[in-house]
HTML snippet that shows the backbone in 3Dmol.js (N, CA, C, O; Angstrom):
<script src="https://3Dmol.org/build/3Dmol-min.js"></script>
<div id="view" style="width:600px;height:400px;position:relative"></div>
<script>
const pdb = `
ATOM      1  N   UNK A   1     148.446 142.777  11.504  1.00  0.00           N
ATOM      2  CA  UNK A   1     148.625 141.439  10.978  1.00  0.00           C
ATOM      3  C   UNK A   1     148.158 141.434   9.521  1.00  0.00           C
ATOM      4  O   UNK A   1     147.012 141.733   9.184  1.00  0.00           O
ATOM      5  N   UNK A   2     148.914 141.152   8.874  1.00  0.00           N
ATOM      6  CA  UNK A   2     148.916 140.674   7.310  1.00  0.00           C
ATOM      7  C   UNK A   2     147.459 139.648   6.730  1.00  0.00           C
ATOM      8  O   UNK A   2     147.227 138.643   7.402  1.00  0.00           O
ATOM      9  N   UNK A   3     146.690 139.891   5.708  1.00  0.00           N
ATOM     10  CA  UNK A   3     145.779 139.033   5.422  1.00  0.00           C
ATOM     11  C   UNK A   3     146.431 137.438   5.212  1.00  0.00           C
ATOM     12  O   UNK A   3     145.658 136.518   5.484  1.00  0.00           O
ATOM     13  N   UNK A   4     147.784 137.090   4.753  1.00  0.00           N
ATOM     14  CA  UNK A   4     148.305 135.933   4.235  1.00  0.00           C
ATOM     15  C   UNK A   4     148.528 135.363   5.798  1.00  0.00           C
ATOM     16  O   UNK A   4     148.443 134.188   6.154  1.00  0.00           O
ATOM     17  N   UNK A   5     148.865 136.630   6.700  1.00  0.00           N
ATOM     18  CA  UNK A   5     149.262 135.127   8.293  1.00  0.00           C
ATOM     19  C   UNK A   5     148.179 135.092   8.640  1.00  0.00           C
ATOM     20  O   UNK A   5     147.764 134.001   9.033  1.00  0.00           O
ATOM     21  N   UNK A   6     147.442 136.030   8.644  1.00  0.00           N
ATOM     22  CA  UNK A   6     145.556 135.755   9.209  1.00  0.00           C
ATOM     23  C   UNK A   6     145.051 134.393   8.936  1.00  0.00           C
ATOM     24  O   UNK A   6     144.561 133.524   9.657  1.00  0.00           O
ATOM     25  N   UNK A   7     145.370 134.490   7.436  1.00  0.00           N
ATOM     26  CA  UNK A   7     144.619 132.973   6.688  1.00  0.00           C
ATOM     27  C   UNK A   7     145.286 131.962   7.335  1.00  0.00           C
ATOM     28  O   UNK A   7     144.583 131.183   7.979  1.00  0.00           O
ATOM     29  N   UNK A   8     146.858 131.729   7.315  1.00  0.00           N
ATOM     30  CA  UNK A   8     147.402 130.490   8.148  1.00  0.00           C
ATOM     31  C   UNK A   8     147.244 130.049   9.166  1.00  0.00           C
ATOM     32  O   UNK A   8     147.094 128.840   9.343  1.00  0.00           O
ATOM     33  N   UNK A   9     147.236 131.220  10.415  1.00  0.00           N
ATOM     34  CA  UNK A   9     146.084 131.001  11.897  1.00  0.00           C
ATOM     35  C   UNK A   9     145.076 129.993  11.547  1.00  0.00           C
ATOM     36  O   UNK A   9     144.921 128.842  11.955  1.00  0.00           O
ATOM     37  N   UNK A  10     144.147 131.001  10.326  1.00  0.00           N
ATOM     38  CA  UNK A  10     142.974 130.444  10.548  1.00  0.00           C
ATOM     39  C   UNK A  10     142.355 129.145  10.147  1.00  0.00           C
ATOM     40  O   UNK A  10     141.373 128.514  10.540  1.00  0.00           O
ATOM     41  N   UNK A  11     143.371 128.943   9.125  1.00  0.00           N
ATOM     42  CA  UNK A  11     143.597 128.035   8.568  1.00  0.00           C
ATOM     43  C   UNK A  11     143.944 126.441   9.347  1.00  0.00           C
ATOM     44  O   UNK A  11     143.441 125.343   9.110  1.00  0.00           O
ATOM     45  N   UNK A  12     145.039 126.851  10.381  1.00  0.00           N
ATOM     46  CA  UNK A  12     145.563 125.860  11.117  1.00  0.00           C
ATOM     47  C   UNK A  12     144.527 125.147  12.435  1.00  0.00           C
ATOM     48  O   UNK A  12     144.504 124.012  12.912  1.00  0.00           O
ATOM     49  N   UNK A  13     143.574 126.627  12.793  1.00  0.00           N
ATOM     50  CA  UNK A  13     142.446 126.142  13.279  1.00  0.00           C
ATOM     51  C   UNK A  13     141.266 125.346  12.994  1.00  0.00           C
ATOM     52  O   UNK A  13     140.456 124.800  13.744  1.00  0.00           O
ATOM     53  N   UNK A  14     141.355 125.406  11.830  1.00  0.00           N
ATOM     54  CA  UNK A  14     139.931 124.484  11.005  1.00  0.00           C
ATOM     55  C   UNK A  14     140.929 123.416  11.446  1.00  0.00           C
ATOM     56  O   UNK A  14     140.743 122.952  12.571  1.00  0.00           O
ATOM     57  N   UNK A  15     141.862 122.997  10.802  1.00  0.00           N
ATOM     58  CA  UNK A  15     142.562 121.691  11.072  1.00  0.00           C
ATOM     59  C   UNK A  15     142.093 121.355  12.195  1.00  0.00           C
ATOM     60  O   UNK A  15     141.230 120.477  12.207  1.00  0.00           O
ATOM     61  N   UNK A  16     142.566 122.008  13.543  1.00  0.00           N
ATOM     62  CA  UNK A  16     142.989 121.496  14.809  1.00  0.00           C
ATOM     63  C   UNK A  16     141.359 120.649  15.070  1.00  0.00           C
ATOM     64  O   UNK A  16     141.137 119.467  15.332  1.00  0.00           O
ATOM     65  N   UNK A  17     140.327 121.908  14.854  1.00  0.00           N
ATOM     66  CA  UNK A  17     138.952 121.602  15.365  1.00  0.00           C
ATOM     67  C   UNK A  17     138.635 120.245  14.474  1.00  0.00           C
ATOM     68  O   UNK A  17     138.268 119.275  15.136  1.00  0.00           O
ATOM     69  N   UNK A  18     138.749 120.056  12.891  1.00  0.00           N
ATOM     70  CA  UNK A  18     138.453 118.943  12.623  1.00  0.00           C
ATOM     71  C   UNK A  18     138.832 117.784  13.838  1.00  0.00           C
ATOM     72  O   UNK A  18     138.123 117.071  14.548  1.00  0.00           O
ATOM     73  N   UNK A  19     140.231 117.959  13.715  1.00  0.00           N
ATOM     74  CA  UNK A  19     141.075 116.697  14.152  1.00  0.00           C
ATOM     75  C   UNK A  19     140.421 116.529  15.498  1.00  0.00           C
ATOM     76  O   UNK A  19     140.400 115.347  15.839  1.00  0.00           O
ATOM     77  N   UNK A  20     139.919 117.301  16.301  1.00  0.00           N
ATOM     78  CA  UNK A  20     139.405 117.440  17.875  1.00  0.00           C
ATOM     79  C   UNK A  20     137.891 116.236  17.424  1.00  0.00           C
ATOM     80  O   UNK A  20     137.806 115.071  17.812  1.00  0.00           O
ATOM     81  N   UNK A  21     136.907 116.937  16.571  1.00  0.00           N
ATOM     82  CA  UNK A  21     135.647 116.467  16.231  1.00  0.00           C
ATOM     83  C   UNK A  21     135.800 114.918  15.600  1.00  0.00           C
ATOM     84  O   UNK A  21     134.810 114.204  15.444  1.00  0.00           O
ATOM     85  N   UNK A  22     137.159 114.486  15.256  1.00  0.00           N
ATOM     86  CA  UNK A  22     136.858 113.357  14.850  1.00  0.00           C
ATOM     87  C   UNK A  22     137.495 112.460  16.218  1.00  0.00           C
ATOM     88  O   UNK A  22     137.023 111.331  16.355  1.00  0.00           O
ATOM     89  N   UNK A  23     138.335 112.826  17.030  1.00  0.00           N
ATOM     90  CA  UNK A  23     138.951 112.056  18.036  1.00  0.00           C
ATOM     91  C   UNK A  23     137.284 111.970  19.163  1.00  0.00           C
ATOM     92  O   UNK A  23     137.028 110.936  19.779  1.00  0.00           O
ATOM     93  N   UNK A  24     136.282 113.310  19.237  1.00  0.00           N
ATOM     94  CA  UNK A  24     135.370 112.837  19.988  1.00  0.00           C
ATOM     95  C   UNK A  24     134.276 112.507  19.348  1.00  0.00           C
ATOM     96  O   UNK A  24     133.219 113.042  19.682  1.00  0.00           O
ATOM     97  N   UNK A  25     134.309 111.628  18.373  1.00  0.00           N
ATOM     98  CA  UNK A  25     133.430 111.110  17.736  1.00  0.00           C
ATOM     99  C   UNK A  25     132.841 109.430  18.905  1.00  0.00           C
ATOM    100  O   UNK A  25     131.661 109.185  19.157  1.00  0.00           O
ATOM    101  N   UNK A  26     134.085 108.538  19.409  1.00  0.00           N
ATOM    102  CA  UNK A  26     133.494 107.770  20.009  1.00  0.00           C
ATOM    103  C   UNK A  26     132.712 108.403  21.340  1.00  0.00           C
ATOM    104  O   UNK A  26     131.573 108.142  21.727  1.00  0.00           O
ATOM    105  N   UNK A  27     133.460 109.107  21.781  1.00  0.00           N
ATOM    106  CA  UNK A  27     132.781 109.964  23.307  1.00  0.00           C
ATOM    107  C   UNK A  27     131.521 110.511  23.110  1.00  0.00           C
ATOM    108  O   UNK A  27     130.926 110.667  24.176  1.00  0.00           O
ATOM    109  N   UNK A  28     130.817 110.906  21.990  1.00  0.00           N
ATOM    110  CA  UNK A  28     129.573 111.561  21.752  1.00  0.00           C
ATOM    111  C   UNK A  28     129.154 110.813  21.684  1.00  0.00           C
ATOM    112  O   UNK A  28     128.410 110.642  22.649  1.00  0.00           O
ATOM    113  N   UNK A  29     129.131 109.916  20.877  1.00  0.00           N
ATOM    114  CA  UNK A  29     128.255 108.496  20.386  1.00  0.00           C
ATOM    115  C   UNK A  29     127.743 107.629  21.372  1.00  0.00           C
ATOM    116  O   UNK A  29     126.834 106.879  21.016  1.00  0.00           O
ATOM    117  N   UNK A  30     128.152 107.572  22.579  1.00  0.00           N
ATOM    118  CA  UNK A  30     128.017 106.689  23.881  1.00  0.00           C
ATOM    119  C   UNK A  30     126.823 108.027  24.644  1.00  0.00           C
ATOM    120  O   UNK A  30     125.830 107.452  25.090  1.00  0.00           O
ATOM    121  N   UNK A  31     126.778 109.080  24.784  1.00  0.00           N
ATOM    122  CA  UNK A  31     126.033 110.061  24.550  1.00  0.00           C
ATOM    123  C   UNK A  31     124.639 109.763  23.767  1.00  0.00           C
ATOM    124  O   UNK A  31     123.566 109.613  24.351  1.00  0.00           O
ATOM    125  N   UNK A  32     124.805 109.704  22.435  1.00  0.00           N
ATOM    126  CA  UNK A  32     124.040 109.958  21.390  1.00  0.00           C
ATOM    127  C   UNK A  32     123.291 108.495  21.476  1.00  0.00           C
ATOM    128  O   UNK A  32     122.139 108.736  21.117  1.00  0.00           O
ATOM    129  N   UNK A  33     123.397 107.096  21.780  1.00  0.00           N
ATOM    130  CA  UNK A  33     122.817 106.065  21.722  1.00  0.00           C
ATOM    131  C   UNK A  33     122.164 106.349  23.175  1.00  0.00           C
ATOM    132  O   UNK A  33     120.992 105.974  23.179  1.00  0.00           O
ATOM    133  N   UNK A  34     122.541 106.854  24.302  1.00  0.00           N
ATOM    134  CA  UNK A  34     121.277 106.771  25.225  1.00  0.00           C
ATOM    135  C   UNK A  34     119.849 107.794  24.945  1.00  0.00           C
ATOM    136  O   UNK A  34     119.019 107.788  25.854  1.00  0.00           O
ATOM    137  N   UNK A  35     119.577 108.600  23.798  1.00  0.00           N
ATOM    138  CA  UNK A  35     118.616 109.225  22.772  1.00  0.00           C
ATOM    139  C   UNK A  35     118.114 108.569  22.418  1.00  0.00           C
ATOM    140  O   UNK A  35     118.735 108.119  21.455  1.00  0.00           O
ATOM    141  N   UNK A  36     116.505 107.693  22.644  1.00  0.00           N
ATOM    142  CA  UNK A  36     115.787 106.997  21.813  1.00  0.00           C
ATOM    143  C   UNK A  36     115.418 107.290  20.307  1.00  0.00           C
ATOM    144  O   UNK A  36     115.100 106.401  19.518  1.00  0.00           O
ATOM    145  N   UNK A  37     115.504 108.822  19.948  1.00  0.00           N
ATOM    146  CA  UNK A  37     115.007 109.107  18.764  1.00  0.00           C
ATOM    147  C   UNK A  37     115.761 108.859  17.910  1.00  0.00           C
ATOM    148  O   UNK A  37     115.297 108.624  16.795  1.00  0.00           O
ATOM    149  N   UNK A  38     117.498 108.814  18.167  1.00  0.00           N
ATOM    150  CA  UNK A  38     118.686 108.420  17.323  1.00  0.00           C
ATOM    151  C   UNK A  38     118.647 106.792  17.142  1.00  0.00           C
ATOM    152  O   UNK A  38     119.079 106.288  16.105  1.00  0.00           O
ATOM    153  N   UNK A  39     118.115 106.007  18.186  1.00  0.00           N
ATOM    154  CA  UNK A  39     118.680 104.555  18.120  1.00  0.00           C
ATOM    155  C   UNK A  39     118.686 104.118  16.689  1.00  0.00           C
ATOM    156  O   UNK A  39     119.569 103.313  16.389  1.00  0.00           O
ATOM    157  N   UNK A  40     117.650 104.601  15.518  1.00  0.00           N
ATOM    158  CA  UNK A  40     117.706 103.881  15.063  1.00  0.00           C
ATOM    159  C   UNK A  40     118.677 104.375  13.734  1.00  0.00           C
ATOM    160  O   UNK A  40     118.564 103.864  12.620  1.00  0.00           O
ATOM    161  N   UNK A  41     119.472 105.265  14.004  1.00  0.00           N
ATOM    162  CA  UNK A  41     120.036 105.762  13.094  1.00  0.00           C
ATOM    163  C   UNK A  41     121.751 106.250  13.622  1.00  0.00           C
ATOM    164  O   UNK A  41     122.371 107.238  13.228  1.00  0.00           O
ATOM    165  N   UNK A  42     122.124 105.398  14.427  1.00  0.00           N
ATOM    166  CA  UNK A  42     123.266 105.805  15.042  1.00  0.00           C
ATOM    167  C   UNK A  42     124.696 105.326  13.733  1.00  0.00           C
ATOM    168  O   UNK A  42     125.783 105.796  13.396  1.00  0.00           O
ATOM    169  N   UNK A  43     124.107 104.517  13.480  1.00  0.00           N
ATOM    170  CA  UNK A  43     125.492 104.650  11.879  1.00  0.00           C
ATOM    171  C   UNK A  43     125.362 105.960  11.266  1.00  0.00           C
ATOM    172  O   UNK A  43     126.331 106.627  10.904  1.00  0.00           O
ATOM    173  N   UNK A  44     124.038 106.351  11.144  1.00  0.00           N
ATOM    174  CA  UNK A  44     124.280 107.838   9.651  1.00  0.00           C
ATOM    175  C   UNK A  44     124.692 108.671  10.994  1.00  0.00           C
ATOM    176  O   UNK A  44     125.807 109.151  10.791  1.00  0.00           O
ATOM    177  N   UNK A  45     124.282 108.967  12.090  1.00  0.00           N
ATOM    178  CA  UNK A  45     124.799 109.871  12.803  1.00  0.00           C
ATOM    179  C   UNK A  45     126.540 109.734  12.928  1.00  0.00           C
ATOM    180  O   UNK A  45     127.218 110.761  12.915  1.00  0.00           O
ATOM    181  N   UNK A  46     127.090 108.567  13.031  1.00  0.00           N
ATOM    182  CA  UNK A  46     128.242 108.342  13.016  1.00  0.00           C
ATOM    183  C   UNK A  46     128.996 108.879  11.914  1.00  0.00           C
ATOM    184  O   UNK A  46     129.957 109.647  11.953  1.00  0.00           O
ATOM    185  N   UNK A  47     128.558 108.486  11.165  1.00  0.00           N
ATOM    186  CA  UNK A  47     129.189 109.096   9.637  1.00  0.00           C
ATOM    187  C   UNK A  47     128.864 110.295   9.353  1.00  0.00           C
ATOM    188  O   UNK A  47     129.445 110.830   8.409  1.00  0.00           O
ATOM    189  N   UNK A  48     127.875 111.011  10.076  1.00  0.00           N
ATOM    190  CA  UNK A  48     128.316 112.538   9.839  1.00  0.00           C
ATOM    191  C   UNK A  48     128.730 113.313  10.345  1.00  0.00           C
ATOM    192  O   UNK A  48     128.818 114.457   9.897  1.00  0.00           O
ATOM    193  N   UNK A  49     129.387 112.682  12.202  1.00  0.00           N
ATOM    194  CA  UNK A  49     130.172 113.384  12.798  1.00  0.00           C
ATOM    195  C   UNK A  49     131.705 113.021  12.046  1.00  0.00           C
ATOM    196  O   UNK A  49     132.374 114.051  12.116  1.00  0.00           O
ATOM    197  N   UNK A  50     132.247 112.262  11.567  1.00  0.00           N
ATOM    198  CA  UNK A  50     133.315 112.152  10.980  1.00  0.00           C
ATOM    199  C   UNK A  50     133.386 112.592   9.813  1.00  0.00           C
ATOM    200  O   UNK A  50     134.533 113.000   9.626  1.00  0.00           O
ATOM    201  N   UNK A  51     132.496 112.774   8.570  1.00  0.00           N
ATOM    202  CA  UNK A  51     132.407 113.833   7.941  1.00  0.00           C
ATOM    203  C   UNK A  51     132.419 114.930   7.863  1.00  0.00           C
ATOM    204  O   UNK A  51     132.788 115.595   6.895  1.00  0.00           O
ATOM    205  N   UNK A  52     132.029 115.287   8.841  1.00  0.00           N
ATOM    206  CA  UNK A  52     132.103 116.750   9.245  1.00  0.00           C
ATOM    207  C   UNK A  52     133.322 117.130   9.562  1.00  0.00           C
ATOM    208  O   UNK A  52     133.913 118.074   9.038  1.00  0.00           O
ATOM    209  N   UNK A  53     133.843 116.258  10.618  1.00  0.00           N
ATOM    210  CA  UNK A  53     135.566 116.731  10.854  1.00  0.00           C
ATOM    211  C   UNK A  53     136.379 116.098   9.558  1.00  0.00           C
ATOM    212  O   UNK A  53     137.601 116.186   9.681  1.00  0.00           O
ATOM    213  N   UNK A  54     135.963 115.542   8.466  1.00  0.00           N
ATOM    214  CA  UNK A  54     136.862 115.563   7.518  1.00  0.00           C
ATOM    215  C   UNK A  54     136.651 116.412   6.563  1.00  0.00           C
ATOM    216  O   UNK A  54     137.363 116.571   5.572  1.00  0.00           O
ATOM    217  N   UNK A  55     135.443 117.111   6.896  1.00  0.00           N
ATOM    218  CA  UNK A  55     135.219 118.732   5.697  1.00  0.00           C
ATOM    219  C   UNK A  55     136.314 119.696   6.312  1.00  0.00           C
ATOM    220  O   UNK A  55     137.144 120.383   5.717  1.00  0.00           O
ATOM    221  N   UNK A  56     136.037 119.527   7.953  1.00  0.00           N
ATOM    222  CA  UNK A  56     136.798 120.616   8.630  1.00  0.00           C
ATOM    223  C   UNK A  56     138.352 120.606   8.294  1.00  0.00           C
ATOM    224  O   UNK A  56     138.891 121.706   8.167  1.00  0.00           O
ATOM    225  N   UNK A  57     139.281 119.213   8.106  1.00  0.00           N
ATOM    226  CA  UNK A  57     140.048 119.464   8.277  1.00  0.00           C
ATOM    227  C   UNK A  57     140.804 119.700   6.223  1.00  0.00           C
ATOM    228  O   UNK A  57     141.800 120.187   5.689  1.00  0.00           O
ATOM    229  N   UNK A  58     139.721 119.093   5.860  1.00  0.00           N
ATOM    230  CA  UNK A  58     139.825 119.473   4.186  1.00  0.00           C
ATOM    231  C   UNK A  58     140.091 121.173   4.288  1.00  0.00           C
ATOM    232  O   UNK A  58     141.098 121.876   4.203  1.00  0.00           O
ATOM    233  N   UNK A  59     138.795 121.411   4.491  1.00  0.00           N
ATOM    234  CA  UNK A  59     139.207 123.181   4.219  1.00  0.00           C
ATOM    235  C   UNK A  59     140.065 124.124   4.495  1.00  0.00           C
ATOM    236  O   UNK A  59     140.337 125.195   3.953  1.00  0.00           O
ATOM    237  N   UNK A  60     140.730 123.179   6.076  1.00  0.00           N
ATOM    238  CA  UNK A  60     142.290 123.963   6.630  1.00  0.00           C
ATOM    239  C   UNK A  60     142.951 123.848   6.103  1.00  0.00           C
ATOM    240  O   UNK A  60     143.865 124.654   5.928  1.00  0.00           O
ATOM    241  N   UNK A  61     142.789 122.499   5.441  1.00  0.00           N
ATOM    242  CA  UNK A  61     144.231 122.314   4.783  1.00  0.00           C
ATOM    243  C   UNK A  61     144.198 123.418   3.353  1.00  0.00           C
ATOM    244  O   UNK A  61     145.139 124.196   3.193  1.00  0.00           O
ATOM    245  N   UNK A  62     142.977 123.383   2.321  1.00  0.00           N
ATOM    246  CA  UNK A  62     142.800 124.420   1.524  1.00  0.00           C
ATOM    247  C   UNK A  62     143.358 125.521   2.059  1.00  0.00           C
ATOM    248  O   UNK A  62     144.568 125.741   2.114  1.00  0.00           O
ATOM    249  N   UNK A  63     142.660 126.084   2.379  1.00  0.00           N
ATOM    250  CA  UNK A  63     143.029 127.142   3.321  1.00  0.00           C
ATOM    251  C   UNK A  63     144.764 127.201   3.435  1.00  0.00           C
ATOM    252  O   UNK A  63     145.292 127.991   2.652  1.00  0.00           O
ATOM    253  N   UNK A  64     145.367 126.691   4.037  1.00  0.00           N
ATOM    254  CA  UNK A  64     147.102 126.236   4.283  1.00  0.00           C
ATOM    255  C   UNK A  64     147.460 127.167   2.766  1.00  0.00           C
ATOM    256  O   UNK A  64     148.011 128.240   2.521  1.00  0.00           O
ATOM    257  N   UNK A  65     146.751 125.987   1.893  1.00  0.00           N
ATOM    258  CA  UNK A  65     147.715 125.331   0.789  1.00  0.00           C
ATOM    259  C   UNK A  65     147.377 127.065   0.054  1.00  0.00           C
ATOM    260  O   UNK A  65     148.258 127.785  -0.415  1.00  0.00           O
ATOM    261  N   UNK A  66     146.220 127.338   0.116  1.00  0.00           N
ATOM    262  CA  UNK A  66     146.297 128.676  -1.019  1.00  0.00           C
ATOM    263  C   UNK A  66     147.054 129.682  -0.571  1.00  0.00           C
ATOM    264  O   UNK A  66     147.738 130.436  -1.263  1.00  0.00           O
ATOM    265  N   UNK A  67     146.913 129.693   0.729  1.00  0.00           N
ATOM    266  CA  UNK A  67     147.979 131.226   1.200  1.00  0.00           C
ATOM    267  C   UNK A  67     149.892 130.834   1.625  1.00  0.00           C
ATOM    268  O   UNK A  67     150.608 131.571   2.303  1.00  0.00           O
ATOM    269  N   UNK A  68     150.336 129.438   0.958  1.00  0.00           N
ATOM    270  CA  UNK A  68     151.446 129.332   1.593  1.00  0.00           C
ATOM    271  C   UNK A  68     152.345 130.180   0.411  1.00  0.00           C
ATOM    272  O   UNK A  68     151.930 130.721  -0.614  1.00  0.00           O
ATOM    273  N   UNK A  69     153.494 130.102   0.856  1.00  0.00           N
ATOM    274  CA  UNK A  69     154.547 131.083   0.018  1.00  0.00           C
ATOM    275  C   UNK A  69     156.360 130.985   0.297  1.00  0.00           C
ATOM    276  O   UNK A  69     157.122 131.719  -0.332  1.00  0.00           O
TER     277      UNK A  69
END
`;
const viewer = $3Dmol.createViewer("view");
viewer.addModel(pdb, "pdb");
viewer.setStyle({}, {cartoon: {color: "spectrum"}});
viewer.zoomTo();
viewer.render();
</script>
């Protein structure tokens, strides 16, 4: 396998996993509020599980965009 289709695989996977991490963002959170130590911070926790899947799916797409042809 070629380094340029390697990158697109791998590439297409950062995507997928973002897109996964932000769809279970409400499902964790119902999780994450029965944690007394979070209660009082369940917005910044919120916003950095969706940050996170919007780094993830930023970098796939990088990723995409530098090796397409």
């Amino acid at each position: 396998m070629d380094k340029r289709k390697f990158q697109m695989i791998y590439g297409s996977i950062i995507i997928f996993i973002g897109i996964l991490v932000v769809y279970r963002v409400p499902e964790v959170m119902v999780k994450v509020e029965g944690i007394e130590s979070f209660s009082g911070s369940l917005l910044l926790v919120r916003a950095c599980f969706y940050i996170l899947g919007g780094l993830l799916i930023l970098a796939g797409v990088q990723k995409l965009y530098k090796n397409r042809k």
